[in-house]
VMD Tcl script that draws the C-alpha trace (Angstrom):
set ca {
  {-83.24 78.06 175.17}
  {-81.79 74.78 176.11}
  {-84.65 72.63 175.12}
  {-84.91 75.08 171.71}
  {-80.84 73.96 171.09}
  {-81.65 70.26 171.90}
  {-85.11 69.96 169.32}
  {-83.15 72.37 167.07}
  {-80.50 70.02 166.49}
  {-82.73 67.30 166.03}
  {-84.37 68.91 163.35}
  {-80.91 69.85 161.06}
  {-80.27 66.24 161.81}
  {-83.28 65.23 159.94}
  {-83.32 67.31 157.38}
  {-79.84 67.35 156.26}
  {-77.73 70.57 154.95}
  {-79.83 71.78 152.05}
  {-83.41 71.17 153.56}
  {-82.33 72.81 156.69}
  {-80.94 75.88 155.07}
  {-83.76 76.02 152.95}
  {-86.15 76.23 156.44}
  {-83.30 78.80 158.43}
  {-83.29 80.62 155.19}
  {-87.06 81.71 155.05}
  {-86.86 81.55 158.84}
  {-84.08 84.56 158.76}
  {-86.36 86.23 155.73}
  {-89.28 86.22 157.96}
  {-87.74 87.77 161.53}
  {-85.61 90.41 159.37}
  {-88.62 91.75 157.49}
  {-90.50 90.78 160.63}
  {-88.44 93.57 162.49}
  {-89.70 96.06 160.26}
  {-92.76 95.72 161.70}
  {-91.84 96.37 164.77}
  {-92.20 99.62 164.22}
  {-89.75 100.43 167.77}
  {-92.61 100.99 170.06}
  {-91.96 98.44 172.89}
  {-90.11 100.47 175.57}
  {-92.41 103.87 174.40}
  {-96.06 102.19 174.90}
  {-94.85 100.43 178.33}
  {-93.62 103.80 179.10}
  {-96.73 105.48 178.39}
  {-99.26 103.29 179.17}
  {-97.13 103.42 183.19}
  {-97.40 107.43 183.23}
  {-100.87 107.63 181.52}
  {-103.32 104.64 182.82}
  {-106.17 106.50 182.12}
  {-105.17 106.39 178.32}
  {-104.30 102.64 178.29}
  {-106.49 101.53 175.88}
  {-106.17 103.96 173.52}
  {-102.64 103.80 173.29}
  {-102.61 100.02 172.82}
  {-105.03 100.25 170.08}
  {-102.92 103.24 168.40}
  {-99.99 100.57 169.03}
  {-101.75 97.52 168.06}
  {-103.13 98.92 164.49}
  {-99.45 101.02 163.80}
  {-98.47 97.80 164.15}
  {-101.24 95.86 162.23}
  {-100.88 97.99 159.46}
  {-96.86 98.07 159.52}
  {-96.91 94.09 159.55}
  {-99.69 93.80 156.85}
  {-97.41 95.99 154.37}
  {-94.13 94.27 155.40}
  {-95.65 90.56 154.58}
  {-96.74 92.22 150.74}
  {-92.57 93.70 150.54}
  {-91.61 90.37 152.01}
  {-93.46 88.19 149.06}
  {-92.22 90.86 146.26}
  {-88.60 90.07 147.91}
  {-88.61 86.44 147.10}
  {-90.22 86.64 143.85}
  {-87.87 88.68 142.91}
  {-84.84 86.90 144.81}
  {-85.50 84.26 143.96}
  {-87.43 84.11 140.66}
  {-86.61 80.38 139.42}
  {-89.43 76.97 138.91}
  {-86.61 75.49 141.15}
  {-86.98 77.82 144.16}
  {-90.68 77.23 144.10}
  {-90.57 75.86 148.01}
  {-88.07 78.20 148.81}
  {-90.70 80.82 147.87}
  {-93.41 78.90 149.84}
  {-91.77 78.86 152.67}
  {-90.74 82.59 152.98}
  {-95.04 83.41 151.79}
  {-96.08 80.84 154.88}
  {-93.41 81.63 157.50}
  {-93.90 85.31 156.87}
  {-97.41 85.33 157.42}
  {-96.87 85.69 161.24}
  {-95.54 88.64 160.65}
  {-99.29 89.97 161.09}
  {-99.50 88.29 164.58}
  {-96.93 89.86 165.79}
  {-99.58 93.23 166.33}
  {-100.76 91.13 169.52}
  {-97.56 91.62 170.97}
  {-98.85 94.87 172.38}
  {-100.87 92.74 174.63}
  {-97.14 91.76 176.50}
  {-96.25 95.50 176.50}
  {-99.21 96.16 178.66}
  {-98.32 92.97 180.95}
  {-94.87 94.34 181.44}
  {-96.51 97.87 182.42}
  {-97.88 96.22 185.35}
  {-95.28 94.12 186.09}
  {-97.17 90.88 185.89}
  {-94.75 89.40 182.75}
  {-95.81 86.23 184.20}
  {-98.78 85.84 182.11}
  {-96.12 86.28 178.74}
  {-94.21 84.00 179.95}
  {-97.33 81.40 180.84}
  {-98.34 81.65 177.19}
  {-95.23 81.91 175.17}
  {-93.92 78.95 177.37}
  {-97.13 76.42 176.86}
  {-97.00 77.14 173.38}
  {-93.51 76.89 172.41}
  {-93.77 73.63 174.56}
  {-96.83 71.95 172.65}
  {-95.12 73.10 168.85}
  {-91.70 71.54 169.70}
  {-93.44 68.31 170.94}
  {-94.94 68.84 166.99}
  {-91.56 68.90 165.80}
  {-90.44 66.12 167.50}
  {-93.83 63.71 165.70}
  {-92.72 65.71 162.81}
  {-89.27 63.84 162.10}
  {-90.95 60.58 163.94}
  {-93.20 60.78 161.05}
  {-90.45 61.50 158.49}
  {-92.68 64.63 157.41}
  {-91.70 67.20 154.61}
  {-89.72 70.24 155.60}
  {-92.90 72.41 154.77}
  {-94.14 71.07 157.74}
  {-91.46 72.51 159.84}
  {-92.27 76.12 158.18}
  {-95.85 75.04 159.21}
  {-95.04 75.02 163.09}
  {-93.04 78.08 162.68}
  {-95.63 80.28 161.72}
  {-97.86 78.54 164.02}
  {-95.62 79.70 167.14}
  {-96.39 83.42 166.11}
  {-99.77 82.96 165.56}
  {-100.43 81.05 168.75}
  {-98.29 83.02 170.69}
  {-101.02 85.99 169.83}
  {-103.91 84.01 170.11}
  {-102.78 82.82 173.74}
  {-102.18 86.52 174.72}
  {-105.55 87.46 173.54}
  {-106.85 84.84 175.06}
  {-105.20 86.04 178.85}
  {-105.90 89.69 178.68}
  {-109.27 88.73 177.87}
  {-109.76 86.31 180.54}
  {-108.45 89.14 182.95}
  {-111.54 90.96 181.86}
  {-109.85 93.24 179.35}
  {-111.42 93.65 175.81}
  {-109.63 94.16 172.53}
  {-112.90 95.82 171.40}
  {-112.23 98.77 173.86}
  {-109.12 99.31 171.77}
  {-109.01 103.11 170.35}
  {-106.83 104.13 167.88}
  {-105.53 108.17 168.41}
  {-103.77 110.25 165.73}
  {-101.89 112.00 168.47}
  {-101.11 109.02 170.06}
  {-99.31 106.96 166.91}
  {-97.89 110.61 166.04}
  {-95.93 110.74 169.65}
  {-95.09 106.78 169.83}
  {-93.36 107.48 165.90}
  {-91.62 110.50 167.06}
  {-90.25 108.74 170.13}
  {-89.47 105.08 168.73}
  {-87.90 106.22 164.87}
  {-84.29 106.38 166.47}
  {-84.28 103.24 168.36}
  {-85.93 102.01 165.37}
  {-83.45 102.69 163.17}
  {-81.04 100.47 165.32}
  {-83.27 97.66 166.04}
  {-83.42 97.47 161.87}
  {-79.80 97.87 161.97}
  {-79.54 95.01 164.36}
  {-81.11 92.70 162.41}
  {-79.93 93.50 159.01}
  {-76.85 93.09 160.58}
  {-77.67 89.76 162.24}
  {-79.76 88.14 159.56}
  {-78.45 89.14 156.14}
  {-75.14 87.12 155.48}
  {-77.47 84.06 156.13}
  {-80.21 85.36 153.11}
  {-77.83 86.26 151.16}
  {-75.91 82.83 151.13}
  {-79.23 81.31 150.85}
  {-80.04 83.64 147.45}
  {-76.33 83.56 146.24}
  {-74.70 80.66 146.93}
  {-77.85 77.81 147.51}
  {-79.75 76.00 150.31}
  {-77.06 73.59 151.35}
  {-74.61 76.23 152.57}
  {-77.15 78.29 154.07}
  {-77.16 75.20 156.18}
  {-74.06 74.82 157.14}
  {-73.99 78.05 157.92}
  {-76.83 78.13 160.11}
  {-75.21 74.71 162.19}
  {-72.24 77.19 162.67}
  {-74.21 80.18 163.86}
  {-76.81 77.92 165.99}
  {-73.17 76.99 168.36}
  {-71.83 80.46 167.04}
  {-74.93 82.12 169.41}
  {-74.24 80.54 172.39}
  {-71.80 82.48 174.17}
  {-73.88 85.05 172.58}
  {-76.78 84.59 175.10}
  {-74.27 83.72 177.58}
  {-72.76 87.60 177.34}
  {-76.03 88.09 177.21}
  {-76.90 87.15 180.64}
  {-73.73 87.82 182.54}
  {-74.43 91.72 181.31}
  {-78.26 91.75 182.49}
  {-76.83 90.03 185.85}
  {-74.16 93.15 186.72}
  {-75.82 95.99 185.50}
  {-78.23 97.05 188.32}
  {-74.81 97.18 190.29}
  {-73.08 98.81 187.49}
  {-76.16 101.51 187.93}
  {-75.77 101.92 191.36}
  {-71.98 102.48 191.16}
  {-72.33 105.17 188.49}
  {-74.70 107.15 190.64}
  {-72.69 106.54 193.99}
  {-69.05 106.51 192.97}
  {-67.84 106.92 189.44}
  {-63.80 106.31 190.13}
  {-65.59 102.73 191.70}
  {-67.44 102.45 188.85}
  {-64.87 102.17 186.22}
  {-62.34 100.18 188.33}
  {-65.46 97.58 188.53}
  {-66.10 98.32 184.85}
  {-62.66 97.37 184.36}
  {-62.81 94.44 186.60}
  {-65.59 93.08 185.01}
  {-64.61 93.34 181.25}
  {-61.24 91.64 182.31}
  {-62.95 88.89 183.51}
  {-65.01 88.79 180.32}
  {-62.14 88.93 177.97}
  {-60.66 86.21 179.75}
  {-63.71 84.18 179.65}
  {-63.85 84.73 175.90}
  {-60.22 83.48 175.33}
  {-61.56 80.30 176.92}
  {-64.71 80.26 174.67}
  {-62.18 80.64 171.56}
  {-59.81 78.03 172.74}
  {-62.10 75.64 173.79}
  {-63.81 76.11 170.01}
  {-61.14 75.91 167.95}
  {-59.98 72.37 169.92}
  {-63.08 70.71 169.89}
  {-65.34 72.45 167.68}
  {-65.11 70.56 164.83}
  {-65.51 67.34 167.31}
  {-68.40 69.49 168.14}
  {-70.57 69.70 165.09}
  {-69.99 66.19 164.50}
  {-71.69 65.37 167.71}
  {-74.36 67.52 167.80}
  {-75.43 67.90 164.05}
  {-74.08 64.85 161.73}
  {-70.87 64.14 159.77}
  {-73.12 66.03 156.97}
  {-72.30 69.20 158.21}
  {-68.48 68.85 159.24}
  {-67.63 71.61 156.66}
  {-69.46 74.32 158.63}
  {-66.30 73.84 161.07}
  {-64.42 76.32 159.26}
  {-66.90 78.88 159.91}
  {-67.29 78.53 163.01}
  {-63.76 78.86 163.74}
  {-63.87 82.40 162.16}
  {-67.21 83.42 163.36}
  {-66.01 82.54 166.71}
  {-62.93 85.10 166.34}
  {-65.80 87.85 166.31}
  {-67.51 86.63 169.32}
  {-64.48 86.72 171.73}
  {-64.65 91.10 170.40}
  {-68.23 90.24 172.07}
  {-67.14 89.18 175.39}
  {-64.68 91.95 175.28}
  {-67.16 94.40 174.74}
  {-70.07 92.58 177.02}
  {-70.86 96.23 178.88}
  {-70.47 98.82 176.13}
  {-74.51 98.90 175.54}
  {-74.57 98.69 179.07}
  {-72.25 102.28 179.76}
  {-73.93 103.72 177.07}
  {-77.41 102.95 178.64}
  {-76.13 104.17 182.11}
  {-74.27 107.30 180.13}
  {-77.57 108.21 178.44}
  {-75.58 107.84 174.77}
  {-78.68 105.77 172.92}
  {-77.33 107.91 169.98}
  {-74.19 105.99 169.54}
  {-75.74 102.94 170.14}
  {-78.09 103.70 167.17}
  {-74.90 105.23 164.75}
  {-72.89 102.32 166.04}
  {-75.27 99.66 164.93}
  {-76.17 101.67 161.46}
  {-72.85 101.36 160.48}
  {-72.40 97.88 161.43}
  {-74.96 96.64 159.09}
  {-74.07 98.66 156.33}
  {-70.34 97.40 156.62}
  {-71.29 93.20 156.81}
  {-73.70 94.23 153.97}
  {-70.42 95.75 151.85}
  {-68.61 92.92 153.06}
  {-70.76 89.81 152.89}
  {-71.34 91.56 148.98}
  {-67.54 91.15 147.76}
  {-66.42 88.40 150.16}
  {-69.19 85.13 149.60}
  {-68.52 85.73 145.83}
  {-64.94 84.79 146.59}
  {-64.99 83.08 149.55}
  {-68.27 81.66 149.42}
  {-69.78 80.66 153.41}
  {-65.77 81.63 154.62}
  {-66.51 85.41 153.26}
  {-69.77 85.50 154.95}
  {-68.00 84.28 158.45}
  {-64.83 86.99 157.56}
  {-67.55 89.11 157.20}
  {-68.96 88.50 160.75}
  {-65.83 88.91 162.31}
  {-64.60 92.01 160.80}
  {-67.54 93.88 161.44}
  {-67.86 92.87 165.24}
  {-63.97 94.08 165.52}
  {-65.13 97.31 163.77}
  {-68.15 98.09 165.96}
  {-67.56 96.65 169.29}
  {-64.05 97.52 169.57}
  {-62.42 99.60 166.70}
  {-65.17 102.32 166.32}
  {-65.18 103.24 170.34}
  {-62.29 105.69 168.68}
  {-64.93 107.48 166.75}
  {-66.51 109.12 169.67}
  {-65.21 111.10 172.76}
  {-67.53 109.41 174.93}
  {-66.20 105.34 174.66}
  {-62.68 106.33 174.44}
  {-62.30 105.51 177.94}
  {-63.95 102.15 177.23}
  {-61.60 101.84 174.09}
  {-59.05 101.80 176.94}
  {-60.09 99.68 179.05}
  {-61.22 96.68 176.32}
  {-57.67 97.04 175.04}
  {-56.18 96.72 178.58}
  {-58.56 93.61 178.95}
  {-57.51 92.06 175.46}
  {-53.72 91.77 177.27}
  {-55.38 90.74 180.68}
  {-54.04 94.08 182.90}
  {-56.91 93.82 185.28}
  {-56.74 89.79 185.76}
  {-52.68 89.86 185.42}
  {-52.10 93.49 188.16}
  {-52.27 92.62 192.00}
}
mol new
graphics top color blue
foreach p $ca { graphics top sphere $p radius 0.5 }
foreach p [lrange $ca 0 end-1] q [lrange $ca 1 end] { graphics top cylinder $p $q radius 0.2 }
display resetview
């Protein structure tokens, strides 16, 4: 991540505002129609292939040509999508970015390959792979702007990291003496993974519409040099992201273990802990709104000082973030996927509404009140919608005035 922030920066350096947007722009095209693809199935073929070893290979086959077939169709629906986005001569290399980026959409069927890793715990060969190649196409970037190359270059390595990313897999399970040609695929099979995975799939979709869209549709409405502001303003936007992130993987085997042992313990840490992330996140905000705009100038040019005001909106949303780090995290625990899945359906239809009547009138400032609104609505506001994260409505808006930090 940190080495992906440093080369990252280098790169929006290089390419200024409008050819960077013009890159994050077909970049955001490709992983939100890339999610499609997905097709949910992660978590449901690791699950199977652990209770059912004797059926391993034909569930990752089923898997592996769902998924094949899923990413194959989403590439055509992604190339329609731009044509008709973005019909003009002058968005010709916005268009060829989106059809070459996109194409590793496909590659993203060898993915099933990590599932099966992760089923027998031994992640480290994902990580061996992913790692050596992400490694060897950043050094590219770096001879990339050494060698003042195009921006289609950049989409170049891009698709490359999906592609190679697959091609390494293959290249370890086959090494381990395991053979894509034993792959089956099994009507039953792909009819129990689809029954399982469309909920979660539903929210994953969500998720990304949600994540992704105010960034194409700045791109499509408003032109490639505020999609890259924008995208300087989300890149430090989605730090403390990963950092809430991490803090919440960190407590919640302990949060677990409280829940089954003690639940009066488990709320007063619950409590504890969100306190301590609120207050966390009013240091994130301060600290942003001071310096960010020294920030940006730092890290990405005097070219993109204007994406300061976004930030300091979009920032506004992510302290509701580190209020509500543990919400998936109780819901998990509670066994209420449901509401994690309604909650993140209506999230993306809202920004969607929003980002629609807002960057007409506010051009990259809607998008950002956009962002904020809608994390206010679903991480905190919209606990009120359901019996179950009352309690957690509670305790965020205890946090938001410090009670648990502030009480002896």
């Amino acid at each position: 991540m940190g080495l992906s922030l440093v080369v990252g920066l280098w790169v929006a350096r290089y390419l200024g505002p409008a050819r960077f947007g013009m890159l994050n722009n077909a970049i955001a095209f490709a992983t939100l129609f890339g999610a499609f693809a997905t097709l949910g199935l992660e978590s449901f073929v690791i699950q199977d292939v652990i209770k059912s070893p004797a059926k391993r290979l034909s569930i990752l086959g089923t898997a592996f040509y769902l998924k094949l077939i899923a990413g194959s169709i989403t590439y055509v629906f992604a190339i329609i999508s731009i044509m008709l986005l973005k019909p003009g001569d002058e968005d010709q290399i916005d268009r060829f970015l989106v059809y070459l980026i996109s194409a590793g959409i496909i590659f993203q069927s060898l993915d099933v390959i990590d599932y099966y890793f992760q089923s027998q715990t031994k992640s480290k060969y994902t990580v061996w792979a992913k790692t050596s190649m992400f490694l060897m196409l950043s050094g590219a970037k770096v001879v990339f702007i050494l060698l003042n190359a195009s921006v289609d270059l950049f989409a170049v390595v891009s698709l490359l990291e999906l592609v190679l990313n697959g091609v390494a897999l293959m290249y370890i399970y086959q090494r381990k003496e395991n053979y894509l040609s034993q792959w089956k695929f099994d009507k039953s099979i792909a009819q129990s993974l689809l029954a399982q995975s469309w909920p979660f799939y539903l929210a994953y979709i969500a998720s990304f519409i949600y994540m992704k869209i105010d960034q194409i549709m700045i791109g499509t409405m408003l032109g490639d040099k505020p999609a890259g502001l924008f995208a300087a303003s989300t890149k430090l936007y989605e730090i403390p992201f990963f950092i809430v992130l991490i803090f919440s993987s960190s407590v919640f085997p302990s949060l677990v273990s409280f829940y089954e042992k003690d639940k009066v313990l488990f709320y007063k840490r619950y409590s504890q802990i969100t306190g301590l992330y609120t207050l966390i996140g009013y240091g994130v905000l301060i600290f942003v709104l001071a310096f960010g705009s020294f920030l940006i100038n730092l890290l990405f040019g005097k070219e993109y000082v204007e994406a300061f005001p976004i930030l300091s909106i979009q920032i506004i949303g992510m302290f509701f973030l580190f209020n509500a780090g543990l919400r998936s995290s109780y819901l998990t625990i509670t066994s209420n996927q449901k509401i994690i899945m309604i909650t993140a359906i209506l999230s993306a239809v809202l920004n969607v509404l929003l980002n629609f009547f807002l960057i007409p009138l506010y051009k990259t400032i809607g998008a950002a009140i956009a962002t904020a609104v809608t994390q206010f609505f679903s991480l905190f506001l919209l606990n009120l919608l359901f019996s179950k994260t009352k309690e957690i409505f509670n305790i965020q808006l205890k946090s938001l005035l410090l009670f648990p930090i502030l009480k002896p």
